[in-house]
C-alpha distance (Angstrom), angle and dihedral (degrees) to the residues before:
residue distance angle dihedral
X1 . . .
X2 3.70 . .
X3 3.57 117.9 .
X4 4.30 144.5 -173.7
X5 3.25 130.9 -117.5
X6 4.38 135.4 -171.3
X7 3.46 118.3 -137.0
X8 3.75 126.8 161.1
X9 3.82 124.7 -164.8
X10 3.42 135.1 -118.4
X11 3.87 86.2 -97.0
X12 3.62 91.7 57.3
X13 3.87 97.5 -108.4
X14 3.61 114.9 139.3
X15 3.95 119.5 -120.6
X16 3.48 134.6 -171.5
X17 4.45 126.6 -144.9
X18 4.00 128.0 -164.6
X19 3.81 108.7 -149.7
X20 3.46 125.6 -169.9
X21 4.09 152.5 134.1
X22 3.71 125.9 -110.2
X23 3.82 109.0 -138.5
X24 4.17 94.3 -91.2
X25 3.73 84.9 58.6
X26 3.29 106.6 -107.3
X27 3.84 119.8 137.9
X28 3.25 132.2 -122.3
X29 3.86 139.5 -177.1
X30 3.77 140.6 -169.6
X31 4.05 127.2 -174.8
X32 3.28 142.0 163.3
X33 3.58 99.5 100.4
X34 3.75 122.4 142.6
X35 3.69 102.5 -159.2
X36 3.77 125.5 42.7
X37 4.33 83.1 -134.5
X38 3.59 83.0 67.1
X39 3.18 103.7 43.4
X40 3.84 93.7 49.9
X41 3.57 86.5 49.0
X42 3.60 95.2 67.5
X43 3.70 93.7 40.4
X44 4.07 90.1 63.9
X45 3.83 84.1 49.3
X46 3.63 92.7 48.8
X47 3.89 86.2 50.2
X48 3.90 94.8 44.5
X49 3.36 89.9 52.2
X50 4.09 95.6 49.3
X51 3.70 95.8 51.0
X52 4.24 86.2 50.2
X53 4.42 82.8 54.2
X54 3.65 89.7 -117.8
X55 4.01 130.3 99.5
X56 3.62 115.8 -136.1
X57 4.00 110.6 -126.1
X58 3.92 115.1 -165.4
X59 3.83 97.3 -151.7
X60 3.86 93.1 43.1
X61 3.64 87.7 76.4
X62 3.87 94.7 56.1
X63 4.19 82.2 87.7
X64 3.22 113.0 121.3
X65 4.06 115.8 -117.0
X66 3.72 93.9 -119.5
X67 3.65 87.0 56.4
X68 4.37 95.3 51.1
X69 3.49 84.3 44.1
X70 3.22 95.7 60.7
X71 3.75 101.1 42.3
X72 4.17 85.3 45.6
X73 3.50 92.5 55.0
X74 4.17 96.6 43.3
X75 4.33 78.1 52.8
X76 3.69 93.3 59.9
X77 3.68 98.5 88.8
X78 4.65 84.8 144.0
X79 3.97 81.2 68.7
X80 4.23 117.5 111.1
X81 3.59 105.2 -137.5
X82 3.57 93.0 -105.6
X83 3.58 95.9 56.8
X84 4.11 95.6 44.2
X85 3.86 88.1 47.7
X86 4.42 92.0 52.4
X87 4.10 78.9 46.9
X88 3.63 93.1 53.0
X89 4.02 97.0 40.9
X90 4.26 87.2 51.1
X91 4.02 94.1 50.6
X92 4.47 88.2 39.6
X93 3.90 109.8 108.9
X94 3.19 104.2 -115.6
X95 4.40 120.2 -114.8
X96 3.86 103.5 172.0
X97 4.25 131.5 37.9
X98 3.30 135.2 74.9
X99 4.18 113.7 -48.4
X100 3.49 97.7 -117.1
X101 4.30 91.5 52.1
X102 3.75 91.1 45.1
X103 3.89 85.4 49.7
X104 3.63 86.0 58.5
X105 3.65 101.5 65.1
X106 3.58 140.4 125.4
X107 3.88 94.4 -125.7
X108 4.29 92.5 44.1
X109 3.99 88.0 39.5
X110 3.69 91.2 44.1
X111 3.80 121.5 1.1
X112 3.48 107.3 92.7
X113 3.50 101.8 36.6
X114 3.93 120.0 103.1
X115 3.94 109.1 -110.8
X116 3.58 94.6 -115.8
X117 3.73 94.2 48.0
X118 3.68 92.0 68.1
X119 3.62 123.1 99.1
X120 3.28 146.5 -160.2
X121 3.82 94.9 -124.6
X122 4.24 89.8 55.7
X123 3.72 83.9 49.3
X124 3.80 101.1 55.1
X125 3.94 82.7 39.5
X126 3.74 97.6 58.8
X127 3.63 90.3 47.6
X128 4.33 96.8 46.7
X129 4.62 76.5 53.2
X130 3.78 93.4 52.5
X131 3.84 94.3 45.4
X132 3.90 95.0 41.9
X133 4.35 75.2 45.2
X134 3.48 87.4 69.6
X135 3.65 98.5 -108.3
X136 3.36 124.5 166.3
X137 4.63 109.1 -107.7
X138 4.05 83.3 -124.4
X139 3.48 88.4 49.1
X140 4.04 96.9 47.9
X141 3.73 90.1 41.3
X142 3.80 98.2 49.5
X143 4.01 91.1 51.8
X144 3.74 89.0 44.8
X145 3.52 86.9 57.9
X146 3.53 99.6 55.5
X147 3.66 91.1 54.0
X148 3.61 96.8 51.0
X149 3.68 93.9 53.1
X150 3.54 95.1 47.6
X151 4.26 88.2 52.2
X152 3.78 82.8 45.8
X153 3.77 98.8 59.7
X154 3.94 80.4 47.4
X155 3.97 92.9 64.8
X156 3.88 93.0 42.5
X157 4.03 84.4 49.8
X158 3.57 87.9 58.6
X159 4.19 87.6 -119.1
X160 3.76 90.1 120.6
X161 3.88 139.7 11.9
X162 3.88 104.0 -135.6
X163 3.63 134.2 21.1
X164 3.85 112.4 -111.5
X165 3.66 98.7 -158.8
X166 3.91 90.7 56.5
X167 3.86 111.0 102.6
X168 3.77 94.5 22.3
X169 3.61 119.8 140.1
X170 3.75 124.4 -113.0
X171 3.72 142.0 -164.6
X172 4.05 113.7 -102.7
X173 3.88 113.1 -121.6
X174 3.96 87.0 -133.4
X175 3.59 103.3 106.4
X176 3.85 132.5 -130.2
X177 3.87 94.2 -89.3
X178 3.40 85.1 56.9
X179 3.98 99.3 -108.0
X180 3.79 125.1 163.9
X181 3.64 114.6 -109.2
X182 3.75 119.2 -106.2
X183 3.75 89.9 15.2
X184 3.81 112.0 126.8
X185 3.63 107.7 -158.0
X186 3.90 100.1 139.2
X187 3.79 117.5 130.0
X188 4.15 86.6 -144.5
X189 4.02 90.4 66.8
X190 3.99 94.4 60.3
X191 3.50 126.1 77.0
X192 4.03 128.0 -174.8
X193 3.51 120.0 -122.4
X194 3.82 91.9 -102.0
X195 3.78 89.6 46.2
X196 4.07 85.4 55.5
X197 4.24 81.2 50.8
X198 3.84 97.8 49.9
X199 3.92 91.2 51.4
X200 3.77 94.5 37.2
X201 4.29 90.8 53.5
X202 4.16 91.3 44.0
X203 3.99 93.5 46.9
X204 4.01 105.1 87.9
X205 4.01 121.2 -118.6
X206 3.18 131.7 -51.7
X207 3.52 91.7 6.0
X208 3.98 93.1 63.4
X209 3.80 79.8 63.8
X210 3.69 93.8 62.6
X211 3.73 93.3 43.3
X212 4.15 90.6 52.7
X213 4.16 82.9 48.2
X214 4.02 82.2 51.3
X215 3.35 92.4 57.6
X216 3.91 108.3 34.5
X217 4.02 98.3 31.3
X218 4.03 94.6 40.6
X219 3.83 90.4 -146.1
X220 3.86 118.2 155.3
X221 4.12 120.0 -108.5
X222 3.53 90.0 -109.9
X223 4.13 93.6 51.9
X224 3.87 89.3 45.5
X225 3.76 88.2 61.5
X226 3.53 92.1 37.1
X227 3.81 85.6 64.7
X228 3.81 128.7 113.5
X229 3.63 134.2 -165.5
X230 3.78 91.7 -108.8
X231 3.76 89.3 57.5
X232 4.35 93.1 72.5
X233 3.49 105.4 82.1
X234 3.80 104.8 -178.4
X235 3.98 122.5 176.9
X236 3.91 127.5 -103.6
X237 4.42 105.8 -82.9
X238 3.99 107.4 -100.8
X239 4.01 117.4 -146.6
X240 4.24 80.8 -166.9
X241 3.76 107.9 102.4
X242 3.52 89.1 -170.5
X243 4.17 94.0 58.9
X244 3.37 122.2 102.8
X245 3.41 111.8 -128.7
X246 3.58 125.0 -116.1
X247 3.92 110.0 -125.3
X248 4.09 114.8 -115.5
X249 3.80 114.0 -122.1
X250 4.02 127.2 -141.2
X251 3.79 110.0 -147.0
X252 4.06 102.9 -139.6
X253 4.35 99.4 -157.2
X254 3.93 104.5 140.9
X255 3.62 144.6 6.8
X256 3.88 129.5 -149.3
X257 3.93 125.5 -118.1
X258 3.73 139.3 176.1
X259 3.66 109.0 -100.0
X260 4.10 107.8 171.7
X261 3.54 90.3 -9.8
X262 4.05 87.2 -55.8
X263 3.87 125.5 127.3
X264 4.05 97.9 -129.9
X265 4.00 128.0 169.1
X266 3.82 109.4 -108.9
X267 3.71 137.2 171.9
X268 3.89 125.1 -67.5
X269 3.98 113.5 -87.4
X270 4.38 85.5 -113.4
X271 3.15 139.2 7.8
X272 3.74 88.8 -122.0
X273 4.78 79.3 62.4
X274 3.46 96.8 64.5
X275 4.33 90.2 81.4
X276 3.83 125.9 133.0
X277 4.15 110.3 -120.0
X278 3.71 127.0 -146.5
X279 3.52 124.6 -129.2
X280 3.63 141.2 -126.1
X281 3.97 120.4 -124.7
X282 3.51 89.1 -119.7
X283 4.31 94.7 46.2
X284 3.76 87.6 48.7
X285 4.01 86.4 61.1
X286 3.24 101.1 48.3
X287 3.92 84.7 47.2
X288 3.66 89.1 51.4
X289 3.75 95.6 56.5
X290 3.78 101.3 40.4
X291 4.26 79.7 52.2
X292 3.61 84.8 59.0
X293 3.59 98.3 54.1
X294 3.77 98.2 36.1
X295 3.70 106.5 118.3
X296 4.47 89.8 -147.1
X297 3.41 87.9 34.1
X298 3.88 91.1 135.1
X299 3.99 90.7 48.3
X300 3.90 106.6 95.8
X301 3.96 93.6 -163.7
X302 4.26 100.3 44.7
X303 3.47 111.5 106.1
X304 4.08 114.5 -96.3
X305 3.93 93.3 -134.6
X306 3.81 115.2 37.3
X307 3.73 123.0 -142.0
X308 4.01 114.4 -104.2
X309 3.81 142.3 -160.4
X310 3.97 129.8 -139.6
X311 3.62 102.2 -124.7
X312 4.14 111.8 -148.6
X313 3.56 109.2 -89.8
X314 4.40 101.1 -120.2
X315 3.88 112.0 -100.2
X316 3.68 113.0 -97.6
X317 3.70 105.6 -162.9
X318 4.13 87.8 -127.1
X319 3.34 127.5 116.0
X320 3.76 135.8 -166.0
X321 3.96 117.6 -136.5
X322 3.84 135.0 -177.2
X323 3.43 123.4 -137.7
X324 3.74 96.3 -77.7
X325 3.42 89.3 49.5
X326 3.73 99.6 -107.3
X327 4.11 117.1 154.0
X328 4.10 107.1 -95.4
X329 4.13 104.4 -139.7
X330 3.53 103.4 -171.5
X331 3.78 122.3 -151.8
X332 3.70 117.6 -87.0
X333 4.08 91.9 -123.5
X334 4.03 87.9 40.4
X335 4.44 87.9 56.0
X336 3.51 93.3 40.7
X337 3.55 94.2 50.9
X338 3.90 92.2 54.5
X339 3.67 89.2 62.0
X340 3.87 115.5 104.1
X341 3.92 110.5 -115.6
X342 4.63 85.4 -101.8
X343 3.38 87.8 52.3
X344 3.90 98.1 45.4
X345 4.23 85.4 51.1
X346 4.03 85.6 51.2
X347 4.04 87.4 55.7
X348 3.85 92.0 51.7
X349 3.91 114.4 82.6
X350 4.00 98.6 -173.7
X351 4.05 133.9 -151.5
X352 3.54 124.3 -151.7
X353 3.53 94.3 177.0
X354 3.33 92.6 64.5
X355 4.00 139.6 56.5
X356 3.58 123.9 -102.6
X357 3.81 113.7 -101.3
X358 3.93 110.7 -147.6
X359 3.54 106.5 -143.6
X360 3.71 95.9 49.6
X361 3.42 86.6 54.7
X362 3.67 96.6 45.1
X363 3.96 92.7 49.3
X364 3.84 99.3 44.6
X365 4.07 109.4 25.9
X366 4.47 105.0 19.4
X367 4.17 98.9 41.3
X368 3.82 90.2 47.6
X369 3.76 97.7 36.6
X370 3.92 85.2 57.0
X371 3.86 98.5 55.1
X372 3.55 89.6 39.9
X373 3.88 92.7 53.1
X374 3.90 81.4 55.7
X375 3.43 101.8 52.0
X376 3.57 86.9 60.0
X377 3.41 99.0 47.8
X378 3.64 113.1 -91.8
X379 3.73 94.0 128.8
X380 3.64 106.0 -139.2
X381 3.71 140.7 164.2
X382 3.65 107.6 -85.7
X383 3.69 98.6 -135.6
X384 4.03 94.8 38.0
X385 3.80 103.5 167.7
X386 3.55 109.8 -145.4
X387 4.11 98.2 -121.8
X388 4.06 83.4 65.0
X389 4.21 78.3 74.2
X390 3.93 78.5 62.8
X391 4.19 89.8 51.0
X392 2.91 94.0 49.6
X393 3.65 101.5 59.0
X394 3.49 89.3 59.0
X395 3.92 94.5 50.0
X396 3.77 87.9 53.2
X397 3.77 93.2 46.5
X398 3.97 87.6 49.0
X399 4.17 83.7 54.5
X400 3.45 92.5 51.2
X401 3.85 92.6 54.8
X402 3.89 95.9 -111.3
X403 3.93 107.2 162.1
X404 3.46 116.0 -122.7
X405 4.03 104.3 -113.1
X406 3.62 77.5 53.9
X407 3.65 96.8 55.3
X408 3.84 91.2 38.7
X409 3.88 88.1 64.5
X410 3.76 96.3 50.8
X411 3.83 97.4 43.4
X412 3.79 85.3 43.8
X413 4.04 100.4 -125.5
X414 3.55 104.7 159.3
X415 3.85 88.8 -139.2
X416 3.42 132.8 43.9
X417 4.15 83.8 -140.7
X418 3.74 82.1 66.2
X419 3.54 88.0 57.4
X420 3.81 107.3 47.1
X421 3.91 84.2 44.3
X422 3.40 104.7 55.8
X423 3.72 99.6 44.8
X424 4.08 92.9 24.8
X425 3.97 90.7 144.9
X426 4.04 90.4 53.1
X427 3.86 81.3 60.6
X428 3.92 100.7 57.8
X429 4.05 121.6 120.8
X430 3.56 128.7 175.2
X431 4.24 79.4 -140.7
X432 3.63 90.4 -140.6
X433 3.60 91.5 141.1
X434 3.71 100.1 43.4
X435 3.98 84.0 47.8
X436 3.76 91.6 49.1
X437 3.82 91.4 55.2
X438 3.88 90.9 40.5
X439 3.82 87.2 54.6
X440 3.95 91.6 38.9
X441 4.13 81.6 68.8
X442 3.73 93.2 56.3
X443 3.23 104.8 49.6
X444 3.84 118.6 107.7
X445 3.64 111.7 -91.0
X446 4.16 119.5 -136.2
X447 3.79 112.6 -117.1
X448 3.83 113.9 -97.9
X449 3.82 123.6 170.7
X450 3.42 118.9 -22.5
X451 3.85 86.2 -33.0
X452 4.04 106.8 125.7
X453 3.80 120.3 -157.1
X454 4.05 109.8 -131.9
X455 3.53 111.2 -116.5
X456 3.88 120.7 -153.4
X457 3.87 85.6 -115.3
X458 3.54 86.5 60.8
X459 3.73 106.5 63.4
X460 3.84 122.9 101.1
């Protein structure tokens, strides 16, 4: 137990000394104090810090952040590689982006600044200028986060005594219009089955494939390109048109992320992700065919989309004006989508070596497929966002009267609160029929037999 002791100097001037032991009995002393208040105030901090196994050390927490974060994040050997590499992009300085973004983060809030010259005020400051920034709550909470556990592993270290990012205030992921967050209620993320159609006949080969599997298999973009040959398990071909068909299964066992700028096979987001999802009849087809034409299709472990390249469309010599004459550069997405669906295959130069990196993809084959689907008619939201593919699976499993445990499973939720949460207005019934049959069992039942109704006369 920490303790105070008065001592005056040779000149008279009154001094103050914290003694104590550190818990493999060595002692330990600090003076210099003026004021016994001060002195006792270190003592509980000394003491706070003993029962917690650490010893607090004053000039420890002249590191800078940048330099704890580090060390914190090189500590964090329980991370997936998905979750250390989003750590490591958030504490990054920041070389490209607008000013004002760059201005914004962590390391220029944070990284220079000794640990215990950060406050709780600059804090709750930093996080009132990325909300008034226009960042999304999710986004302001998950970089808050980071900072807080990094100035947590500084208390347990003993660099500082509190944590100044504990009691600060953040913004609530319920948005303006006063939705709940996580719920998905937004007309935009649901296609119709013809919708899915339009989109799946203006995407080009093989990557209308993937889009169908989008749609019908609910699978995340990062699980699609996780896939493997060996995942599609389809059922034995029937010549019995009276059998029903057994349902093909995709095996869901990894996903792909960017590590160093490198698509690489990783881990599946849960442990609830890694599932295997039935089929449709009409998914197991298109599987069936794409098989056929797949030139590793007898490779269980090469990837079942291969990666691609935009090839540079050839120079034309034309060139679109305005009225004043000024060059017309349309938008990459905007030329792309112009092509006809034979001359958006002759722009793709594919890999099947090699796995399929989303946001190529996404830029160069999904945002032009979309507006192309419209032009012809397919009647889509604009600004579709290709996880509303993942939506609406569920919405057309919901249709189709699939329970939700059920649906949990195959969309690989690990809770079936998850589930009824997210797509909550999916869910809704007017319960007339479960009523009807309630009220069914209350009715007043005709006398059969020796079977005698219970009048109201007749109970005790």
């Amino acid at each position: 137990m920490a303790h105070v002791q008065k001592r005056t100097t040779q000149a008279g001037v009154v001094r103050y000394v914290v003694k104590w032991r550190t818990p493999d009995g060595k002692g330990r002393s600090k003076g210099g104090f003026p004021t016994k208040k001060a002195a006792e105030d270190y003592a509980t901090t000394v003491e706070y810090n003993a029962n917690r196994g650490t010893t607090f050390d004053p000039k420890a927490g002249g590191v800078a952040f940048r330099q704890a974060a580090g060390e914190w994040l090189a500590s964090r050997h329980d991370l997936k590689p998905r979750t250390h590499a989003e750590y490591e992009n958030l504490l990054r300085p920041k070389t490209t982006g607008p000013l004002a973004t760059r201005a914004l983060s962590i390391d220029a809030t944070f990284g220079g600044y000794p640990l215990n010259a950060i406050t709780r005020k600059q804090i709750s400051e930093w996080v009132r200028a990325l909300t008034a920034a226009g960042k999304k709550p999710s986004t302001v909470r998950h970089a808050y986060f980071v900072v807080r556990m990094v100035l947590a592993q500084a208390v347990v270290d003993g660099r500082l005594t509190t944590n100044p990012a504990d009691y600060v205030k953040l913004p609530s992921e319920r948005s303006a219009a006063g939705g709940t967050p996580g719920v998905v209620d937004d007309p935009d993320m649901f296609l119709t089955a013809e919708q899915v159609s339009g989109l799946v006949v203006s995407t080009p080969w093989p990557y209308n494939v993937l889009v169908h599997l989008a749609a019908w298999s609910g699978l995340r973009a990062a699980e699609l390109a996780g896939l493997q040959v060996g995942d599609v398990e389809l059922p034995a071909a029937t010549m019995n048109p009276n059998a029903r068909p057994k349902p093909g299964t995709l095996r869901v066992e990894r996903t792909v992320i960017a590590l160093d700028g490198k698509p690489t096979y990783d881990t599946p987001k849960t442990k609830g992700s890694r599932r295997r999802v039935p089929l449709t009849p009409a998914t197991v087809a298109v599987l069936r065919d794409y098989l056929a034409a797949h030139p590793r299709r007898d490779e269980a472990t090469a990837p079942l989309f291969p990666a691609m390249r935009l090839v540079a469309a050839k120079p034309t010599g034309l060139r679109a004006t305005d009225a004043s004459g000024k060059r017309i550069v349309p938008k990459a997405e905007d030329a792309l989508a112009a092509l006809s669906i034979e001359d958006a295959e002759g722009r793709l130069t594919l890999d099947w070596d090699v796995v399929l990196r989303h946001p190529t993809f996404y830029k160069a084959v999904y945002r032009p497929a979309v507006l192309r689907a419209n032009r012809l008619g397919a009647a889509l939201p604009p600004a579709l966002k290709f996880h509303a593919l993942r939506h609406t699976y569920a919405s057309l499993c919901v249709a189709a009267g699939i329970p939700p445990l059920e649906l949990a499973r195959f969309m690989g939720h690990a809770k079936v609160t998850t589930t009824l949460s997210v797509y909550a207005h999916l869910f809704e019934d007017d319960h007339a029929d479960a009523m009807a049959a309630l009220g069914a069992m209350g009715t007043t039942p005709r006398q059969t037999g020796n079977v005698v109704p219970i009048r109201r006369g007749d109970v005790g």
